[in-house]
TORMI-879102 format. One line per field, with one value per residue: residue in one letter; x, y, z of N, C-alpha, C in turn. Coordinates in steps of 0.1 Angstrom, whole numbers, plus 5000, padded with zeros to 4 digits. Example, Ala and Ser with C-alpha at 12.3 -4.5 7.8 and 13.67 -1.06 7.14 Angstrom:
! residues 2
residu = [A, S]
n.u = [5132, 5128]
n.v = [4943, 4978]
n.w = [5078, 5071]
ca.u = [5123, 5137]
ca.v = [4955, 4989]
ca.w = [5078, 5071]
c.u = [5132, 5129]
c.v = [4967, 5000]
c.w = [5078, 5079]
//
This chain:
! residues 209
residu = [X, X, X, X, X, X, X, X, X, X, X, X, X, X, X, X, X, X, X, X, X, X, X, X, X, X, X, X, X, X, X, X, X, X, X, X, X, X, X, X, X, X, X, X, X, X, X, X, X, X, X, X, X, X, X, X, X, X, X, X, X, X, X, X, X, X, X, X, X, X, X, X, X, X, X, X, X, X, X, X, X, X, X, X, X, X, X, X, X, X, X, X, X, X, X, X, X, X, X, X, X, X, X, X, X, X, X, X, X, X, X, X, X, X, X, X, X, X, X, X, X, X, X, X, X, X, X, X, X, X, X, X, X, X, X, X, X, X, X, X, X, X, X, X, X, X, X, X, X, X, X, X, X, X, X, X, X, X, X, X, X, X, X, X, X, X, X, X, X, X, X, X, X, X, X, X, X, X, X, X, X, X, X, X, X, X, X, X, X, X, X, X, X, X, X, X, X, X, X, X, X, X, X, X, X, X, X, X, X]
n.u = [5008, 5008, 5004, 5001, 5003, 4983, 4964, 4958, 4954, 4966, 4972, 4966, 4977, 4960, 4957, 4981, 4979, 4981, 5013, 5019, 5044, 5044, 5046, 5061, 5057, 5033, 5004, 4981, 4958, 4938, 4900, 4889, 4909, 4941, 4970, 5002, 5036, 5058, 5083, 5109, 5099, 5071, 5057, 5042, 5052, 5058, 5052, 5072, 5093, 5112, 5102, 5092, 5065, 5031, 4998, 4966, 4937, 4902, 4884, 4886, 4891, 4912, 4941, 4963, 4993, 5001, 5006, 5019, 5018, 5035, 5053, 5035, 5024, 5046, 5044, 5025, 5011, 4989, 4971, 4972, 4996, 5031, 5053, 5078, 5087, 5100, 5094, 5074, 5055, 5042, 5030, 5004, 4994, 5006, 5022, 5056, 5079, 5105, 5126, 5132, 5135, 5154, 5169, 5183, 5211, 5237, 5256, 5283, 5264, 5245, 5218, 5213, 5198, 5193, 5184, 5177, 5207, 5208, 5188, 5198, 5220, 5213, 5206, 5229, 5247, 5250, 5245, 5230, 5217, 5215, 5228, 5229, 5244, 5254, 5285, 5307, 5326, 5351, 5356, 5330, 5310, 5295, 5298, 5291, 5285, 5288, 5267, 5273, 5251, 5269, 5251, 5253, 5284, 5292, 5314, 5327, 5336, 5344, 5360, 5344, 5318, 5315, 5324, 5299, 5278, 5285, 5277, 5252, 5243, 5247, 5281, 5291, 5272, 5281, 5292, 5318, 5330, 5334, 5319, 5316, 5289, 5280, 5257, 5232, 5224, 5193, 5163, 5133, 5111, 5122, 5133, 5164, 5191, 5199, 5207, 5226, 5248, 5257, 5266, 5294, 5308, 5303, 5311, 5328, 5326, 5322, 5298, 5261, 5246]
n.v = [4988, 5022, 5057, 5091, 5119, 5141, 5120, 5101, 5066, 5054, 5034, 4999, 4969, 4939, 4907, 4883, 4865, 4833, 4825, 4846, 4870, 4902, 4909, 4928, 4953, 4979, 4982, 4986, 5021, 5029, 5029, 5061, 5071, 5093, 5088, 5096, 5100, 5118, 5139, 5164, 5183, 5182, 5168, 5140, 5108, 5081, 5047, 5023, 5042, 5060, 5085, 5116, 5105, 5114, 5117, 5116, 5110, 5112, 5108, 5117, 5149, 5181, 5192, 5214, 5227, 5244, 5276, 5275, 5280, 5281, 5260, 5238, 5246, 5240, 5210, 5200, 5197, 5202, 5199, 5172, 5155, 5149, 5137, 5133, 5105, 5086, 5066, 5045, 5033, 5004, 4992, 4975, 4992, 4991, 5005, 5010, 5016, 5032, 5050, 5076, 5105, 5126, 5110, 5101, 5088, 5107, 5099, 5105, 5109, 5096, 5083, 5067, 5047, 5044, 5023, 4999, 4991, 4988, 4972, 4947, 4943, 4942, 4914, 4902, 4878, 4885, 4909, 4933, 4958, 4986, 5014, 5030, 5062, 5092, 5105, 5131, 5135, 5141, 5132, 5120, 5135, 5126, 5100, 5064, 5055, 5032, 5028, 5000, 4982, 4960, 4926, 4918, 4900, 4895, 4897, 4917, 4933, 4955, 4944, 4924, 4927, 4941, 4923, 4907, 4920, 4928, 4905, 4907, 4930, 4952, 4966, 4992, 5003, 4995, 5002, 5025, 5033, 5025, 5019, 5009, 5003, 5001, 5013, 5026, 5059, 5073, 5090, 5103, 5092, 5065, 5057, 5059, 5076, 5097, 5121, 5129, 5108, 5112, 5141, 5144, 5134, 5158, 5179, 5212, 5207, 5223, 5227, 5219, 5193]
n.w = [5000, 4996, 4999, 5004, 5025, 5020, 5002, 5014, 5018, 4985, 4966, 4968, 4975, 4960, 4972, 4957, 4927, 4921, 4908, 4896, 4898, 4919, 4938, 4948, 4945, 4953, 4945, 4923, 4917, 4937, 4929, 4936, 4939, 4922, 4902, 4890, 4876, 4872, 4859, 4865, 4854, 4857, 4836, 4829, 4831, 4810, 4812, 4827, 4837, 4858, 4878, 4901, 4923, 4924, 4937, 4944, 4966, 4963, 4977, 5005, 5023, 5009, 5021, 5046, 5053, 5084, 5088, 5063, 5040, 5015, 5011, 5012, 4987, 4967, 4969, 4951, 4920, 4899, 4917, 4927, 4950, 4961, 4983, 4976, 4974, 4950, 4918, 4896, 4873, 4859, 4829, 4834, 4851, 4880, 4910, 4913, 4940, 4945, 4960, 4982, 4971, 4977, 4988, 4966, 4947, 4928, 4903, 4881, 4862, 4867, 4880, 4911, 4935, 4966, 4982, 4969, 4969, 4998, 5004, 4992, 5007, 5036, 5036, 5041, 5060, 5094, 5094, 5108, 5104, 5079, 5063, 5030, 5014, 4995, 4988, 4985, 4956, 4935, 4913, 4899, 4913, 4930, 4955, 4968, 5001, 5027, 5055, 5084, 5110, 5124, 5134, 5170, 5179, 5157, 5128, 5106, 5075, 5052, 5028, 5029, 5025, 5005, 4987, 4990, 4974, 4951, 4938, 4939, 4930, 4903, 4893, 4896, 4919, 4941, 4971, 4981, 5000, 5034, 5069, 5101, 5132, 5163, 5167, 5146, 5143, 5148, 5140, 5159, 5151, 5147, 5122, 5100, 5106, 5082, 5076, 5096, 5093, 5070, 5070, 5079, 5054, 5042, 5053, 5049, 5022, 5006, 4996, 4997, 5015]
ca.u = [5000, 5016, 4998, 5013, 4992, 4971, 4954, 4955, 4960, 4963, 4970, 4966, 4979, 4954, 4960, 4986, 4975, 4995, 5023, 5022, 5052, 5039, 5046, 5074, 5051, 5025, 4997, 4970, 4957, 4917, 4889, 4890, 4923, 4945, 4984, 5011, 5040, 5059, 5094, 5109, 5091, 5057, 5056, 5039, 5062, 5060, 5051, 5087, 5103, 5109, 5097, 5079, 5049, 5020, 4987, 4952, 4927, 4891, 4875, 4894, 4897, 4923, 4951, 4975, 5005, 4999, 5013, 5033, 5012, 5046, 5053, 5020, 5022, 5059, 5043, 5012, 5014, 4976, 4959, 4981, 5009, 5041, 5060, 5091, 5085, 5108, 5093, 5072, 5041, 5043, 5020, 4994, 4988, 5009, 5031, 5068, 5088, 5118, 5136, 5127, 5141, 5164, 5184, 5188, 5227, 5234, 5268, 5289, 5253, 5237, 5209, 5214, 5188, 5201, 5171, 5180, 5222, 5205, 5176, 5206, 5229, 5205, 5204, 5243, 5247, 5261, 5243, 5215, 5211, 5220, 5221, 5234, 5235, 5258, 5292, 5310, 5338, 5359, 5354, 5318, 5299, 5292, 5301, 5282, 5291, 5274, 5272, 5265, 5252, 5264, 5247, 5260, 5293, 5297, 5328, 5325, 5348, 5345, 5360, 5336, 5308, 5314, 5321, 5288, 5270, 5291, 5276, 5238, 5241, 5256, 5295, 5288, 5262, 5286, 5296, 5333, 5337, 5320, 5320, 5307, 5284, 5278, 5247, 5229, 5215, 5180, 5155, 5124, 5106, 5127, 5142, 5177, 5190, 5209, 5217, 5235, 5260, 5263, 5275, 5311, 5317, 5300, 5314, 5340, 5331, 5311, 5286, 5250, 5239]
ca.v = [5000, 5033, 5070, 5104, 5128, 5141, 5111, 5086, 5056, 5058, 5023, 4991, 4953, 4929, 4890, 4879, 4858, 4821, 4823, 4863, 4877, 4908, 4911, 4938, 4964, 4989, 4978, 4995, 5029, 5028, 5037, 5069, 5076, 5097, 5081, 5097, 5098, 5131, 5143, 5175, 5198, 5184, 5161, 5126, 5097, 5067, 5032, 5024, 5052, 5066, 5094, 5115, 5095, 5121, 5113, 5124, 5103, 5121, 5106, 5130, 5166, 5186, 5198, 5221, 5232, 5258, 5289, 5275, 5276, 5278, 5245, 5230, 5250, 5234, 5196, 5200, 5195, 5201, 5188, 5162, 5156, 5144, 5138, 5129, 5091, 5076, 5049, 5038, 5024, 4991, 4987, 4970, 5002, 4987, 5011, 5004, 5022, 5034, 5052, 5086, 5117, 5129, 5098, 5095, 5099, 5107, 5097, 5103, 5110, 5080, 5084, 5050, 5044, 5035, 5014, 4989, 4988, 4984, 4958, 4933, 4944, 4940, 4902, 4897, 4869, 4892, 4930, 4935, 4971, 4995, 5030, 5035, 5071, 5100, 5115, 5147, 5130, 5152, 5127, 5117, 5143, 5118, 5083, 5056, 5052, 5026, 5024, 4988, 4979, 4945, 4919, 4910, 4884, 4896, 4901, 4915, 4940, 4964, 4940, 4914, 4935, 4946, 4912, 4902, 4934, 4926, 4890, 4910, 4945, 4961, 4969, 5008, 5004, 4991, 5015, 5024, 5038, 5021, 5020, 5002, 5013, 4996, 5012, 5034, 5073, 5074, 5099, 5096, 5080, 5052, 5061, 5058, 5092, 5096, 5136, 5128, 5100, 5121, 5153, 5146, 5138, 5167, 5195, 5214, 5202, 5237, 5220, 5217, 5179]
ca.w = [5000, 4989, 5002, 5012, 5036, 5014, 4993, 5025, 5005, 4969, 4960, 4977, 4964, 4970, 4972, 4948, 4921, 4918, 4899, 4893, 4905, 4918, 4957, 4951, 4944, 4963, 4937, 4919, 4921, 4940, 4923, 4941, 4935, 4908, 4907, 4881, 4876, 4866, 4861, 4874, 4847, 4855, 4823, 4830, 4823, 4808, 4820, 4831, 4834, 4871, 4885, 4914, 4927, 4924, 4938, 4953, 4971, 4963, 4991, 5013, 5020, 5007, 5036, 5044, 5060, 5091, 5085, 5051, 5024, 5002, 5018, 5008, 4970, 4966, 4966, 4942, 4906, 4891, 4927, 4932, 4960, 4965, 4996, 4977, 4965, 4933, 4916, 4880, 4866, 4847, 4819, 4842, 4864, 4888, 4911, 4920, 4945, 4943, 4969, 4987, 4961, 4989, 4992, 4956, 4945, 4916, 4901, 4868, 4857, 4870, 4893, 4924, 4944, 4980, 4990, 4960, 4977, 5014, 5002, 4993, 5020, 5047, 5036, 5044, 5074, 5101, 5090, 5112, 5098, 5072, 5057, 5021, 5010, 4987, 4997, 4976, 4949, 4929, 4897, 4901, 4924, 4942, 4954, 4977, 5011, 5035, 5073, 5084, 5119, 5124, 5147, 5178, 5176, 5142, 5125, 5093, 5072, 5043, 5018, 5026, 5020, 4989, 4973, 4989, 4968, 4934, 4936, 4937, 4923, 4894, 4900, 4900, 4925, 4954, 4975, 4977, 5015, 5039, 5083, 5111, 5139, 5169, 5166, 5132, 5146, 5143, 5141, 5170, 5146, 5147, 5108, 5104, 5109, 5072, 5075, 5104, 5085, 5057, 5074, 5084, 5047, 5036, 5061, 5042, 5006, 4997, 4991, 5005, 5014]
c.u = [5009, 5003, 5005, 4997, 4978, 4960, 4955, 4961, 4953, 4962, 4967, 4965, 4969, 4959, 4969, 4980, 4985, 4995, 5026, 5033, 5052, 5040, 5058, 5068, 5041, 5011, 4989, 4963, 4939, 4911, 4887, 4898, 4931, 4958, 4992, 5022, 5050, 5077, 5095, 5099, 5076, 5049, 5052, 5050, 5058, 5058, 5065, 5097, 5101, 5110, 5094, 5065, 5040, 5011, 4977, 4944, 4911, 4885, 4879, 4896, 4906, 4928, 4955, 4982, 5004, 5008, 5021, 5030, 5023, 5049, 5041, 5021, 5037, 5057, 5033, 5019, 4995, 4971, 4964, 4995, 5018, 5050, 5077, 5098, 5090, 5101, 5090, 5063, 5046, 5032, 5009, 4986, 4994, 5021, 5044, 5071, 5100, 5129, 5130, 5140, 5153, 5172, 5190, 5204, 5226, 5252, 5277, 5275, 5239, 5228, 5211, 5204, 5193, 5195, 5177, 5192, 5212, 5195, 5185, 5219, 5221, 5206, 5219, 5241, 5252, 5256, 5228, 5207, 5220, 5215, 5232, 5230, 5253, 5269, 5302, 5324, 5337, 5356, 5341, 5305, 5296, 5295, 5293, 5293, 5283, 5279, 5266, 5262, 5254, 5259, 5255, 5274, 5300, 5306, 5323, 5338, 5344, 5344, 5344, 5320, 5304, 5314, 5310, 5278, 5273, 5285, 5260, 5236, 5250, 5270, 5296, 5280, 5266, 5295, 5315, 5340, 5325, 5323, 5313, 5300, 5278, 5260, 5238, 5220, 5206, 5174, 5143, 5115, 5110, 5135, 5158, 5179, 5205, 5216, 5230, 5250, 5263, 5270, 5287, 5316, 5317, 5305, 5330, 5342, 5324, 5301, 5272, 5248, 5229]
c.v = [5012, 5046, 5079, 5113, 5130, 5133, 5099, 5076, 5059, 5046, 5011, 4976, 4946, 4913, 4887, 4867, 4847, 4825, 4837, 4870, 4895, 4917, 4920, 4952, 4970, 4984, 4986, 5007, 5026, 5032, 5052, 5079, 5081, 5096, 5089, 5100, 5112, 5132, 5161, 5187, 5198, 5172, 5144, 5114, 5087, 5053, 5028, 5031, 5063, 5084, 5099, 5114, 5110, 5116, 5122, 5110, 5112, 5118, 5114, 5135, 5168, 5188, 5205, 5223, 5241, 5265, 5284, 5271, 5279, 5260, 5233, 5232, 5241, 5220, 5193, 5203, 5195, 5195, 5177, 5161, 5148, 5142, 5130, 5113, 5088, 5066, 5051, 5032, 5014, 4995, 4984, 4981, 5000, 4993, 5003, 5019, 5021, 5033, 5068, 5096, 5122, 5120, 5097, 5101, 5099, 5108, 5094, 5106, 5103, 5076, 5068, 5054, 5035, 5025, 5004, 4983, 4981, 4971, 4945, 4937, 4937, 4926, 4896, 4892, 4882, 4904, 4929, 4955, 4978, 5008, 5031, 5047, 5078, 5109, 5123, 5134, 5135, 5145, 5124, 5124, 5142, 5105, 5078, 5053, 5042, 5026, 5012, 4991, 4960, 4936, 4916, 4902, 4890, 4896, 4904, 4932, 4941, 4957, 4927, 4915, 4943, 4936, 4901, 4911, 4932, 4920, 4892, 4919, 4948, 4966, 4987, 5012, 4998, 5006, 5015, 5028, 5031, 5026, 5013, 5005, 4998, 4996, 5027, 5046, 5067, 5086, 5094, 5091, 5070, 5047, 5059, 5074, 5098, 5110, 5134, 5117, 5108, 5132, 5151, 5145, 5149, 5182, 5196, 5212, 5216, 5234, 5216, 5198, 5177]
c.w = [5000, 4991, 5007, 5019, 5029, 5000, 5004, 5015, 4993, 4958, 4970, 4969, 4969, 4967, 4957, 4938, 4921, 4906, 4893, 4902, 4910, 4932, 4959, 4946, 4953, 4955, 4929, 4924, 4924, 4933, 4925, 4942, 4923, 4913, 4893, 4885, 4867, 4867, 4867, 4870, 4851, 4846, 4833, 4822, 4821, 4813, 4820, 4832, 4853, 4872, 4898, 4913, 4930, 4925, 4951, 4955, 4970, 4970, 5002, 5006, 5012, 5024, 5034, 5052, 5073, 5093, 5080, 5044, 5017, 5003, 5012, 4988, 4968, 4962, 4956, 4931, 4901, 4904, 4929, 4941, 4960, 4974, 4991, 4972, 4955, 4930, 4898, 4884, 4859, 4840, 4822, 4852, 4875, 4897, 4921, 4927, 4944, 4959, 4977, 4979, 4966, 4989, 4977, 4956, 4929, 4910, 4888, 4862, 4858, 4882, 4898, 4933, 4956, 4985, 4982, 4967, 4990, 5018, 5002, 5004, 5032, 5047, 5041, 5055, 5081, 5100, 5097, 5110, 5091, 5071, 5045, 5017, 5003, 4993, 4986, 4967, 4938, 4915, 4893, 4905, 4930, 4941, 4965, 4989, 5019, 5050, 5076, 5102, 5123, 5136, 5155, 5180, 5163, 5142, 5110, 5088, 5063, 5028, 5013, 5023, 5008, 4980, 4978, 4981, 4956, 4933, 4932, 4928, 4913, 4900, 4904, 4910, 4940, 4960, 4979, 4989, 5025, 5058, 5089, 5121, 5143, 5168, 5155, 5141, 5138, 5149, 5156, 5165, 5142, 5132, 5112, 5099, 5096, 5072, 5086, 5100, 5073, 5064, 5077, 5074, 5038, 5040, 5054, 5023, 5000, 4991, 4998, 5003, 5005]
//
């Protein structure tokens, strides 16, 4: 299920069909519901082709911001909202998620989606948590960094984490600096708290995060 503030839910999977591989998406947009898919200009994209997730629920109000209607005008596109969501339509109506707009990096020209790195990280014996996210490089703009939290007992190490990520992901899509953390900053909603891993390699590069 896939919704932002103002459309409640916008889609919702129901019961997979046998043998339809289909359980990696948010599902169909409700009857109720208006779902697109837009690049930065505005422009509707394409059934495969990512974007931000735009949507309205017309069963619900509108909302807004108190005291920051810029704030509110800033996420609307024609009546529809965005809270920042990457993903794509298939052909079927059927929406995928990406990654949250903010984490994306973007590298040599090459938009990476950290969720994708952290989805097969996360599965490494020994990583009971991650955060992949975007740090300042002089040839690139940016390169992938990851912080692991590993379980308990662990033992694990940099290299062995990378040639468990080659063996899943694309070779450009492993990250090239990594660290360990006894335990991953979080936000008080229980998020991993990614401005705060980013800032130490961002202070000093003249560059806003």
């Amino acid at each position: 299920m896939h919704g932002v503030s103002s459309s409640r839910e916008a889609t919702l999977l129901r019961r997979v069909p046998t043998g339809q591989a289909w359980c990696d998406n948010a599902g169909r947009a409700l009857p109720a519901a208006q779902l697109r898919i837009l690049d930065r200009a505005g422009r509707e994209l394409p059934a495969g082709e990512i974007g931000l997730i735009y949507a309205r629920n017309d069963a619900y109000p509108d909302f807004t911001y108190a005291h920051n209607d810029a704030a509110r005008r800033a996420i609307d596109r024609d009546g529809l909202c965005t809270l920042g969501d990457m993903g794509y339509l298939d052909r079927e109506g059927y929406l995928y998620v990406c990654d949250r707009d903010s984490d994306m990096v973007i590298s040599g020209g090459v938009n990476i989606y950290p969720a994708e790195i952290e989805a097969a990280l996360v599965t490494m014996p020994g990583v009971a948590d991650c955060a992949v996210f975007g740090i300042p490089d002089a040839e690139f703009g940016e390169a992938l960094a990851a912080a692991v939290q590993p379980q308990p007992g662990a033992r694990l190490d940099a290299a062995a984490v990378q040639a468990w990520l080659r063996d899943r992901i694309a070779g450009y899509k492993v990250p090239r600096v990594g660290c360990f953390m006894d335990a991953l900053p979080r936000e008080d909603s229980g998020k991993i708290f990614k401005r705060q891993l980013k800032q130490p390699y961002w202070e000093g590069s003249g560059r806003r995060i």
